[in-house]
C-alpha positions in Angstrom: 70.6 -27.4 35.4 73.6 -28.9 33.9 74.3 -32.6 34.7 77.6 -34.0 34.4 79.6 -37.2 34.9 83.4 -36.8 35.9 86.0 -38.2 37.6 87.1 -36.8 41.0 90.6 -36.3 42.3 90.6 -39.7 43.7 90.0 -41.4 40.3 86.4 -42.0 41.5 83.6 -41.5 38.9 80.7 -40.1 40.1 77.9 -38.3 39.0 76.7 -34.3 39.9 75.6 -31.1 38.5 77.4 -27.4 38.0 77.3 -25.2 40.5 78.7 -21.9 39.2 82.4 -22.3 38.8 82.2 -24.9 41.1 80.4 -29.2 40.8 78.8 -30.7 43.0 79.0 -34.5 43.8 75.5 -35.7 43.7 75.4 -38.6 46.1 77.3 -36.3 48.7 75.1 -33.7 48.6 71.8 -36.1 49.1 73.4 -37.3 52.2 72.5 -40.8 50.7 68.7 -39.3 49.1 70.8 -39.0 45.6 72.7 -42.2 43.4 76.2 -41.9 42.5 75.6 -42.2 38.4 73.4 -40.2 36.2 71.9 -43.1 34.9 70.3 -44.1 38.1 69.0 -40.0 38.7 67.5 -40.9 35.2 65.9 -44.1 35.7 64.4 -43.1 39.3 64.2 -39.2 38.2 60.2 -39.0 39.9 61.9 -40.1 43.3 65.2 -38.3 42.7 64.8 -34.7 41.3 62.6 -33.2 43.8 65.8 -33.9 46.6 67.7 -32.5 44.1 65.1 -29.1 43.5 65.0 -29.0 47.5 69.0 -28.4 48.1 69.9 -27.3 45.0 70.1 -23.5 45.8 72.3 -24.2 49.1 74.3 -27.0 48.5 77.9 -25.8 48.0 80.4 -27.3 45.8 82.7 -30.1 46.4 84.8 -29.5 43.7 86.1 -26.8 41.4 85.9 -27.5 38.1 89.3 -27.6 37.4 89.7 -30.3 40.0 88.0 -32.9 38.4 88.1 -34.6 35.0 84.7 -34.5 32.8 83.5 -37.3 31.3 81.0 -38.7 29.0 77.1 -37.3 30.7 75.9 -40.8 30.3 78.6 -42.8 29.8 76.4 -45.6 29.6 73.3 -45.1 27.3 70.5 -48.0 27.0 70.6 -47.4 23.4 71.3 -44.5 20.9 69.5 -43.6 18.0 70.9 -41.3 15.4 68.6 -39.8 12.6 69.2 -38.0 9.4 66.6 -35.4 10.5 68.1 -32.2 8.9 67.1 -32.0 4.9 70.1 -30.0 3.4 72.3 -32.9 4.8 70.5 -35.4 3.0 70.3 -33.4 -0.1 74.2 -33.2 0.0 75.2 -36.4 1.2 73.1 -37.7 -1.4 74.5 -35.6 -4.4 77.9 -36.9 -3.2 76.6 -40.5 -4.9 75.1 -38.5 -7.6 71.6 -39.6 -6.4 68.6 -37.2 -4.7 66.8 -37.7 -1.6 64.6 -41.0 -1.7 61.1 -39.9 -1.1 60.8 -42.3 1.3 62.8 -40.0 3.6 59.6 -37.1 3.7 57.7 -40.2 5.0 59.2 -40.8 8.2 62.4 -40.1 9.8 64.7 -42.7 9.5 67.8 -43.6 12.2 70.2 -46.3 12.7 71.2 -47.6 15.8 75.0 -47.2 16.7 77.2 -48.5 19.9 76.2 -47.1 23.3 79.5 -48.5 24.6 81.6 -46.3 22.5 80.3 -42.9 24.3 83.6 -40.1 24.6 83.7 -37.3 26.9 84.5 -33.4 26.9 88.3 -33.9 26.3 89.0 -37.3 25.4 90.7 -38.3 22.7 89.3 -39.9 19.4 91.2 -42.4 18.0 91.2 -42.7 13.7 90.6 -46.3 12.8 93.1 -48.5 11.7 91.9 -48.9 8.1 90.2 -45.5 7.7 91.7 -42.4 6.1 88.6 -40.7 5.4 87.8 -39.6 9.2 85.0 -37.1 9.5 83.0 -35.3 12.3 79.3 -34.7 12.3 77.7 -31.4 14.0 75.0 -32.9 15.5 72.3 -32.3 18.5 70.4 -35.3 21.3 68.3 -35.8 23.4 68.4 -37.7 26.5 65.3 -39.4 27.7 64.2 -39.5 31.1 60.7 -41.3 31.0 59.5 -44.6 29.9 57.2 -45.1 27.5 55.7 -46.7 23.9 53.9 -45.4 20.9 54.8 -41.7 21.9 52.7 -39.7 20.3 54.9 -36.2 18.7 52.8 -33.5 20.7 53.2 -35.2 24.1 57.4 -36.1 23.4 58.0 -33.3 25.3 57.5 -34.7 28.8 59.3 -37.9 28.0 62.7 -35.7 27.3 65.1 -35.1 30.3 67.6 -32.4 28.6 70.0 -32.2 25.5 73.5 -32.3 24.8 76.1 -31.8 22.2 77.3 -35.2 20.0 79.6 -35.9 17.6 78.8 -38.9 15.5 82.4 -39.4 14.3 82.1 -40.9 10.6 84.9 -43.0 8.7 83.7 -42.6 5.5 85.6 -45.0 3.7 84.5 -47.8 5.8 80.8 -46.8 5.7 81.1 -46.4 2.0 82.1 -50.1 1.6 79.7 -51.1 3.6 76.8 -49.5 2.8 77.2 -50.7 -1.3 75.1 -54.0 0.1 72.9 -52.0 1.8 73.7 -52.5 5.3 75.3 -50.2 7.8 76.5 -48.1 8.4 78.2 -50.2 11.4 81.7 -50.0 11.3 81.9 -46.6 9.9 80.8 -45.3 13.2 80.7 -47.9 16.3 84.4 -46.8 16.8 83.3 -43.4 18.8 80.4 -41.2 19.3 81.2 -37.9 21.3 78.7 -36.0 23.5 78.6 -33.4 26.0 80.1 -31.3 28.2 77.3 -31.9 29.9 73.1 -32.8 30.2 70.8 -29.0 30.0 67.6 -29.7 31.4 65.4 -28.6 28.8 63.7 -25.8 30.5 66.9 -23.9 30.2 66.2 -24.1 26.2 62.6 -22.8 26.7 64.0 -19.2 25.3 65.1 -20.5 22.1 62.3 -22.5 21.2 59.8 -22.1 18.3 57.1 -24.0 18.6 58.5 -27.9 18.2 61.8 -26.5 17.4 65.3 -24.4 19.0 66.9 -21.1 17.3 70.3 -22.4 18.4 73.3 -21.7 16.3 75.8 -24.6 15.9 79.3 -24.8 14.6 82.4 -27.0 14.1 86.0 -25.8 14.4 88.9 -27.5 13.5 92.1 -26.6 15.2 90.8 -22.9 15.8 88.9 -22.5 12.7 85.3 -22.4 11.9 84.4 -24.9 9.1 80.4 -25.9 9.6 77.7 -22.9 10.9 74.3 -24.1 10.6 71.2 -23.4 12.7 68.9 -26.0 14.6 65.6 -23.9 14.0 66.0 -25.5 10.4 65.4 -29.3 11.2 62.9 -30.4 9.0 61.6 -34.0 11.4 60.9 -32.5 15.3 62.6 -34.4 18.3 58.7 -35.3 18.9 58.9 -36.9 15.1 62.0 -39.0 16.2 60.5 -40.2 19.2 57.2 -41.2 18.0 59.1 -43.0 15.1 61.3 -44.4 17.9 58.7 -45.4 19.9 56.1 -47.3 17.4 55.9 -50.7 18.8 58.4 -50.4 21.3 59.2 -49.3 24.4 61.8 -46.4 25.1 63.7 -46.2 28.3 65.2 -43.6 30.5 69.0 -42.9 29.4 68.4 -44.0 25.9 70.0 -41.2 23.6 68.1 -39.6 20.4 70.8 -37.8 17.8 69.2 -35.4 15.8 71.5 -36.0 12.2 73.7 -33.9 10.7 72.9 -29.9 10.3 73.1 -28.4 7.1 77.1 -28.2 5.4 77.9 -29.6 9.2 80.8 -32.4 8.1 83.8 -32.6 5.9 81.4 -34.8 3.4 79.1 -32.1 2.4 81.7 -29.4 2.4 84.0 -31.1 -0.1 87.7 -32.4 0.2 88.3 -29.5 -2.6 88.4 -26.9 0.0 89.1 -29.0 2.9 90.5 -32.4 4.0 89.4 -35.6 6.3 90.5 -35.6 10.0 94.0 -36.3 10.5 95.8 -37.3 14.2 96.1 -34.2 16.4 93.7 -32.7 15.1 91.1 -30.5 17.5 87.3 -30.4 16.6 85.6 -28.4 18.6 81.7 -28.3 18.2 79.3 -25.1 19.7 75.4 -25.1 19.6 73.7 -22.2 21.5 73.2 -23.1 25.3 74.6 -26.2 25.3 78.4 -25.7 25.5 81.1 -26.6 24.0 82.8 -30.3 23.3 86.2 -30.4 22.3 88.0 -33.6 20.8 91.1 -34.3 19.3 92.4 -36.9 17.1 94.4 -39.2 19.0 
């Protein structure tokens, strides 16, 4: 299934799945079984999705999709934790210092947490910030939780996971360059916006494309039409199930906290090289892909 939140024709957001061509409002079509926000369906999933497994197949839509406006899947994360989880990004990034990858990085996977009140939609404009003219997108990959737990061990992740989505972890370089010199951050270069979506895919629609603890899932980033970053998830070096028994050493993670995967390989302007290309500029579109997942469109506002 694909879970979405949008805004209906009465300015109302609300919560709901695809149907076809068509959405369906999730609290109308539980006849008061079902919440209003995806959130809640995640928090309360045991009591929730086998109302939603018993009518999915007749419930028709209340919408078409052209109706309504899609938002942000879970506008409102607990938390979100991005990793650097893909290798040939950290080996580039870290030859644009002139350095090599610390080998404390094959040790564990490392993350940072960023804003979960900064979460764009499908669609919704990214604004530059004020001091930045070094604006960059990052091709990246989550995971949305959908069970509590702690000290998660990597081979039983898999249950705690609810689906996955697209995100853009929007980057402005030259603020996260400052910075980061005192070893901090990277903060302001990326609590202004993170994008994800179009929607939530339960995982068991990714079952075909997964190899053992990984996805063969192509990704790539277009910029007003043309393709700029192609990179595959298959070649993640730390699992999902890494991330969230790193996550979850000590402390407890929560339904509708977000994982980001990191950066694929050559999947942002920073690796690829201002020699060839150039930083975001307003009105531009980025456009991200990954196999079964959709695509989430942005532009610069």
């Amino acid at each position: 299934m694909k879970f979405i939140t949008f805004r209906n024709p009465n300015g109302k957001q609300r919560g709901g799945w695809l149907s076809g061509d068509g959405v369906v409002d999730m609290e109308l079509a539980g006849q008061g079984k079902l919440p209003v926000s995806i959130r809640e369906l995640l928090e309360h999933q045991e009591e929730y999705m086998p109302v939603i497994h018993s009518i999915e197949k007749e419930v028709q839509p209340n919408y078409s999709i052209e109706e309504i406006e899609l938002l942000a899947p879970l506008p409102n994360p607990c938390t979100f934790r991005d990793f650097v989880a893909f290798e040939t990004h950290v080996k580039n990034a870290s030859a644009t210092h002139g350095s090599t990858v610390a080998p404390e990085w094959y040790e564990v996977p490392i993350f940072y947490f960023s804003n979960p009140n900064a979460m764009r939609g499908p669609g919704e404009e990214v604004a530059r910030p004020k001091k930045c003219v070094k604006l960059d997108y990052e091709l990246e990959m989550a995971c949305v939780i959908g069970k509590q737990g702690k000290n998660i061990q990597a081979s039983e992740a898999e249950e705690y996971i609810f689906g996955y989505t697209i995100l853009n972890d929007w980057s402005a370089r030259d603020l996260q360059a400052q910075e980061m010199k005192v070893l901090l951050g990277p903060a302001k270069g990326k609590d202004f916006a993170t994008s994800i979506g179009p929607w939530i895919v339960t995982k068991d629609e990714l079952l075909p494309y997964k190899i053992d603890d990984r996805f063969d899932l192509e990704m790539t980033a277009k910029v007003n039409g043309e393709v700029w970053s192609h990179g595959n998830f298959k070649d993640i070096f730390y699992s999902f199930g890494r991330m969230i028994e790193r996550a979850s050493e000590d402390v407890t993670m929560y339904p509708g906290d977000i994982i980001g995967s990191g950066t694929v390989g050559f999947g942002c302007i920073l690796e690829l090289g201002t020699e060839e290309y150039r930083w975001l500029e307003p009105g531009d579109e980025i456009e991200l892909g990954i196999t079964g997942l959709g695509v989430l469109r942005n532009r610069i506002g």
